[in-house]
C-alpha positions as CSV (number, residue, x, y, z in Angstrom):
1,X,102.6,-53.8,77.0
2,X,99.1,-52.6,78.2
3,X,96.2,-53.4,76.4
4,X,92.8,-50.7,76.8
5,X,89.3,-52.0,76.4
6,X,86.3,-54.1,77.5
7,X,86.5,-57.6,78.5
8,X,83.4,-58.7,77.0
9,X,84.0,-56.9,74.1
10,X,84.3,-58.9,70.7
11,X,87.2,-57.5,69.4
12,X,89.5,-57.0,72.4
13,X,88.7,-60.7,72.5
14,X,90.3,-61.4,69.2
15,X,93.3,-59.2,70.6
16,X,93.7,-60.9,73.6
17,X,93.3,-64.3,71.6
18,X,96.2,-62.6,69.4
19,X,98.6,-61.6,72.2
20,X,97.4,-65.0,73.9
21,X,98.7,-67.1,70.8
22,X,102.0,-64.9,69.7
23,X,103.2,-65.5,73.7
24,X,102.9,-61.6,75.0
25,X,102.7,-61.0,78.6
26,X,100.6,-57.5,78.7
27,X,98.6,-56.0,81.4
28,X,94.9,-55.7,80.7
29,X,93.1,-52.0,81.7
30,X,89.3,-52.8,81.9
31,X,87.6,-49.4,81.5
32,X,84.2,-51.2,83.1
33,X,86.5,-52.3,86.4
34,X,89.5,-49.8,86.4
35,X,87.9,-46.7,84.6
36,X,89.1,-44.3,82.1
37,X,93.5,-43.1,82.9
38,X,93.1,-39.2,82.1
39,X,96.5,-39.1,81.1
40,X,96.7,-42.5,78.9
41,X,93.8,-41.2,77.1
42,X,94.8,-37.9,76.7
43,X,98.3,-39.0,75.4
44,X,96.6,-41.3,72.5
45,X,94.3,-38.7,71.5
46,X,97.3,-36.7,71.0
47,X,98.6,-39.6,68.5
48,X,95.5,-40.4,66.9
49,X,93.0,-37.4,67.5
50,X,89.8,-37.6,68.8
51,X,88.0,-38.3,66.2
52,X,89.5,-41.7,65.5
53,X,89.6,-42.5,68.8
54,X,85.4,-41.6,69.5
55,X,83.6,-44.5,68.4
56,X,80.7,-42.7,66.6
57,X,79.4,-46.2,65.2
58,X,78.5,-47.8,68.1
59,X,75.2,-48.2,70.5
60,X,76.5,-46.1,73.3
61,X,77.2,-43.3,70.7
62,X,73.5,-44.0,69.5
63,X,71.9,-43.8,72.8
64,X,73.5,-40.5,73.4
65,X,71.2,-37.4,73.3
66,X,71.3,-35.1,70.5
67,X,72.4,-32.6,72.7
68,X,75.3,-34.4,73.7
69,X,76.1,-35.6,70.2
70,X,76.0,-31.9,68.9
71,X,78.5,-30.8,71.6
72,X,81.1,-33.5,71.3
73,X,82.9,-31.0,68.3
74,X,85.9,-30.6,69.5
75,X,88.6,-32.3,71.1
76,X,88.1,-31.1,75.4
77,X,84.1,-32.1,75.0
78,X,85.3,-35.4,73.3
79,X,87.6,-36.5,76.5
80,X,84.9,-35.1,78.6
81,X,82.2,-37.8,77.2
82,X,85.0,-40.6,77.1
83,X,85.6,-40.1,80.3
84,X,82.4,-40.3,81.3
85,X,81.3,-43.1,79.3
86,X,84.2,-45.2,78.6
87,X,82.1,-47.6,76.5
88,X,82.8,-45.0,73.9
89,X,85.9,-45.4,73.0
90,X,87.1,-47.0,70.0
91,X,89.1,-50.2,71.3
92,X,91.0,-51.9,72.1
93,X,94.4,-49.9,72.0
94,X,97.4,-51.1,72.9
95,X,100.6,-49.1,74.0
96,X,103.8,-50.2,74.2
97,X,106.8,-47.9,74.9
98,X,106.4,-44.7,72.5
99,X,104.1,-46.9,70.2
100,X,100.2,-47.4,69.8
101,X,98.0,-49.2,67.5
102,X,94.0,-48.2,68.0
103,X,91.8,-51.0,66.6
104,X,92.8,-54.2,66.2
105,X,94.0,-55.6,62.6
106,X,95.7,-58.9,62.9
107,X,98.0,-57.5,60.0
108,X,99.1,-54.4,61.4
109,X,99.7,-56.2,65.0
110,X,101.7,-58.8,63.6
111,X,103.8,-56.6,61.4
112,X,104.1,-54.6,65.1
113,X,105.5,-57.6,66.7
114,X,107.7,-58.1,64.0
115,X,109.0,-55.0,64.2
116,X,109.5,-54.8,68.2
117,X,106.6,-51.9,68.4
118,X,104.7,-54.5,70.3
119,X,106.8,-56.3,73.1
């Protein structure tokens, strides 16, 4: 399993807490240390489009100039700013095999363990 996100972010914390306690051996991708993987974050915007995926409720939306704000309208200027600023994106998401959950929701990871999505 690979987890995407933020160390010091508070929920990736919880999820790595989560995997941490349920046993899961995953590999962490830090977008501050590794960057942004094109292609992994092209494939989940494929799953969960980009407008789930572009946090517009944090600070690093905020800060962005208007400009910028009223460009990101569709889905190429959208990977364009993630890849650029990969505090952006919603996190953390965490693949495993052909599945993906964005977001963490103790319910809906647990269920996926259950259920072999996560492994």
């Amino acid at each position: 399993m690979k987890l995407y996100g933020i160390a010091n972010c508070d929920t990736v914390k919880k999820a790595r807490r989560f995997l941490a306690e349920a046993g899961v051996d995953y590999e962490f991708h830090d977008y501050k240390k590794k960057g942004v993987d094109e292609a992994a974050l092209r494939a989940q915007v494929a799953e969960f489009g980009w407008e789930k995926i572009l946090n517009t409720r944090g600070t690093t939306w905020r800060k962005q100039p208007d400009e910028v704000k009223d460009a990101t309208t569709n889905e190429a200027a959208a990977i364009e700013l993630m890849l650029r600023e990969p505090s952006i994106i919603k996190r953390p998401i965490a693949e495993s095999d052909d599945h993906r959950l964005l977001g963490f929701d103790p319910t809906a990871w647990e269920i996926a363990l259950a259920t072999g999505e996560l492994k």
